[in-house]
N, C-alpha and C positions, 0 to 999 in steps of 0.2 A: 504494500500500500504506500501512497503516497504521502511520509507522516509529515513533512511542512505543510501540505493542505490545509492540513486541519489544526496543525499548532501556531502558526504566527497568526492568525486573524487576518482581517482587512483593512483597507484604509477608502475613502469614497471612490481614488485616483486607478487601487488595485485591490482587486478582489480575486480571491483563488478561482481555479477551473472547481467549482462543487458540482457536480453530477447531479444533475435532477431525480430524485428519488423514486418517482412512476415510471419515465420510460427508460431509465438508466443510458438516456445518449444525449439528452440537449443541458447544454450548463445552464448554471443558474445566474442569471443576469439580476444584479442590482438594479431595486428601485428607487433610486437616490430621493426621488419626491417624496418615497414615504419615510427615510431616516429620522428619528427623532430622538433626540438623546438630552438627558436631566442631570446638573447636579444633583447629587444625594445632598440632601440638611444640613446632616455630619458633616460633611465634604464642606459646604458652605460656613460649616461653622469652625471648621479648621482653617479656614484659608486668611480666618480675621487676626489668627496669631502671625508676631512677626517673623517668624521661623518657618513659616509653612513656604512650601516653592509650587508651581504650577502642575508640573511633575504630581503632587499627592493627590492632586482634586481625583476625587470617585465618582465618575459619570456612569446613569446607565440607560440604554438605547435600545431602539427595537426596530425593524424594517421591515420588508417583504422583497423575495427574490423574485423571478419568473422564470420560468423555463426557456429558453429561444430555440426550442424546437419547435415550427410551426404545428404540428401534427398532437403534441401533449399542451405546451403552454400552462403548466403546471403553477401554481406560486405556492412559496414556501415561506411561513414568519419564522423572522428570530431575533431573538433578545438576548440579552448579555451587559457587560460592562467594558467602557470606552476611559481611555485617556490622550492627556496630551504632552507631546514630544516636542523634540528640535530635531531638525535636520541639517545638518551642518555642510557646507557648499566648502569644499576646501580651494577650489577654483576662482569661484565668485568673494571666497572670504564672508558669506552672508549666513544668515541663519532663517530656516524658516517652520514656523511650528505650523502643529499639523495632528490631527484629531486618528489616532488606530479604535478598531472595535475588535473585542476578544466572545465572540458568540459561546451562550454557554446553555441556549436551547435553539431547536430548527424542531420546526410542524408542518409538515409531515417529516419526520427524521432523516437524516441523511444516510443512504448503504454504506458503510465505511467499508466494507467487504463483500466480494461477490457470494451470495446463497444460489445452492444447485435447487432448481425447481423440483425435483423431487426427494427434498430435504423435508422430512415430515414438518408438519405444520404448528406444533407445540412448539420444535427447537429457532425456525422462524421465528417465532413470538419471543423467544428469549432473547435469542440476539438482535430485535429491532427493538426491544426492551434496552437493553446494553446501549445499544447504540445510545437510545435517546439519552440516555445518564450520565455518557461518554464524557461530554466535556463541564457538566456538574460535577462528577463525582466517577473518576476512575474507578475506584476500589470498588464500589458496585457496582460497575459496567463489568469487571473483570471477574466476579463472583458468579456473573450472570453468566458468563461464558464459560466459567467451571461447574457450575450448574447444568449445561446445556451440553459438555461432556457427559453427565451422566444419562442425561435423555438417549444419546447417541449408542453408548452401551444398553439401555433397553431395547431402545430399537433392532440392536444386532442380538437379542436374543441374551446377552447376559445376567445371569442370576444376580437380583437384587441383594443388596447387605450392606451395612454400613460401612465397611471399610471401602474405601474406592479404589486404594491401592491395589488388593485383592480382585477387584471388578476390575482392572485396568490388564489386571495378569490374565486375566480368563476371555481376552478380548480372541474371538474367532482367528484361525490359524491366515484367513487368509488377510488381516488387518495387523500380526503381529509386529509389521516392520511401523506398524505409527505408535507402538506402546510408547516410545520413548516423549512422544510432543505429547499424549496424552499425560504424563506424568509432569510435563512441563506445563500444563495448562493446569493441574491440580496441584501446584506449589503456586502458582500464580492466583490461584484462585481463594488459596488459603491465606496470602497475603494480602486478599483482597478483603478477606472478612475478619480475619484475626489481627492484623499489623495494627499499631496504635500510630502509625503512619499512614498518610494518602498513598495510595500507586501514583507513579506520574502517569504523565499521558504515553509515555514511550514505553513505560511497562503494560500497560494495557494494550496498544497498540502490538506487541509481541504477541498478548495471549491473541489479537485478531488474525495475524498473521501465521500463528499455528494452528486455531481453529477452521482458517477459511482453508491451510491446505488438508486438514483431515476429511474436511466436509468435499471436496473434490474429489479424495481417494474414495471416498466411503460411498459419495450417492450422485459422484461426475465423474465417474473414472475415464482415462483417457478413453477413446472410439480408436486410434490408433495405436497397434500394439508392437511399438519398434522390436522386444526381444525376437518377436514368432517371426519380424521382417527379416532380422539382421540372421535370424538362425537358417531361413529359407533362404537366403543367398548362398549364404557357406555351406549350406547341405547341394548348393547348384552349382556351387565353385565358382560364381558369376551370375549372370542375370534369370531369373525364375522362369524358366522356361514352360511350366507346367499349364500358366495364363497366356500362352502364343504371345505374339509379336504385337506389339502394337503401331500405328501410326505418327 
């Protein structure tokens, strides 16, 4: 996944490529008309001491995107908390400030990862669940994704019990080579409920990136099977002769 997308935020001038969440192809185009963004009170009532710098003020903002694919035209709100910077011109010697937003919900949620469509419909729920918590709150988005490992092992048939470690060993012979991400996603996920620490986002963002390759092997396996290719070759000494000649 692409994890700057979703960690630096935006600013009005640059907004990330976000993927429109219904038809997963037209980006989401900013509606600058609808940006609106609030000192917080606090924020206002800090800014009265002489110590306080422009830098502290706590702004918070809301907009709407749209889809620019003509065929979806999707819009999507989101809200969050904004500040303000300098941009420093080493050229010009000038300085210019300048307003970032850091989104910390989107409605309809963002796919941060591809789901195979015949990915049972509970474990969907989990992970667009996740999602949406993603940039609120790591540690629950990543709970939800160790949670959603265990759906996975019902689904393949393995005996429920409370150990998951145990459940992870008993995973069908022909899944045994992803034991290992799945063990990686139940430490992560125990970190995610138990730490008296937040996950960051790059920790969470790992269990996505190990969940969305199990969930390919498990219910998108590839349609092309290079070993059975590369063994029919060498069993031909050269080109497969079995399928004639083509054009």
């Amino acid at each position: 996944m692409e994890r700057d997308l979703y960690k630096n935020g935006f600013t009005e001038e640059y907004v990330p490529d976000y993927l429109c969440p219904r038809c997963n192809k037209g980006l989401l185009q900013l509606n600058k008309d609808t940006l609106k963004s609030v000192e917080t009170v606090d924020s206002k009532i800090y800014q009265r001491n002489e110590y306080s710098e422009f830098q502290d003020m706590q702004i918070t903002f809301n907009c709407m995107f749209k889809c620019i694919n003509d065929k979806c035209g999707e819009v999507v709100a989101c809200t969050g908390h904004a500040g303000v910077d300098i941009d420093y011109d080493d050229f010009s010697q000038s300085n210019e400030y300048y307003t970032y937003y850091k989104p910390l919900f989107f409605y309809p949620n963002l796919k941060l990862i591809a789901i195979p469509e015949d990915a049972p419909d509970n474990i969907k729920k989990l992970l667009n669940k996740s999602f949406e918590l993603f940039f609120t709150s790591p540690s629950a988005a990543a709970n939800l994704v160790r949670i959603s490992i265990e759906k996975i092992l019902t689904d393949q048939k393995v005996k429920k019990m409370k150990n998951l470690y145990r459940r992870i060993e008993n995973l069908p012979e022909k899944h045994s080579g992803l034991k290992e991400k799945f063990f990686a996603l139940k430490w992560l996920g125990n970190a995610g409920s138990h730490s008296g620490e937040e996950l960051s986002l790059d920790d969470t963002m790992d269990a996505y990136e190990l969940i969305e390759h199990i969930l390919s092997q498990v219910y998108a396996p590839p349609t092309n099977n290079l070993n059975t290719l590369a063994q029919n070759i060498n069993k031909s000494r050269g080109p497969i002769k079995s399928r004639g000649l083509s054009n």
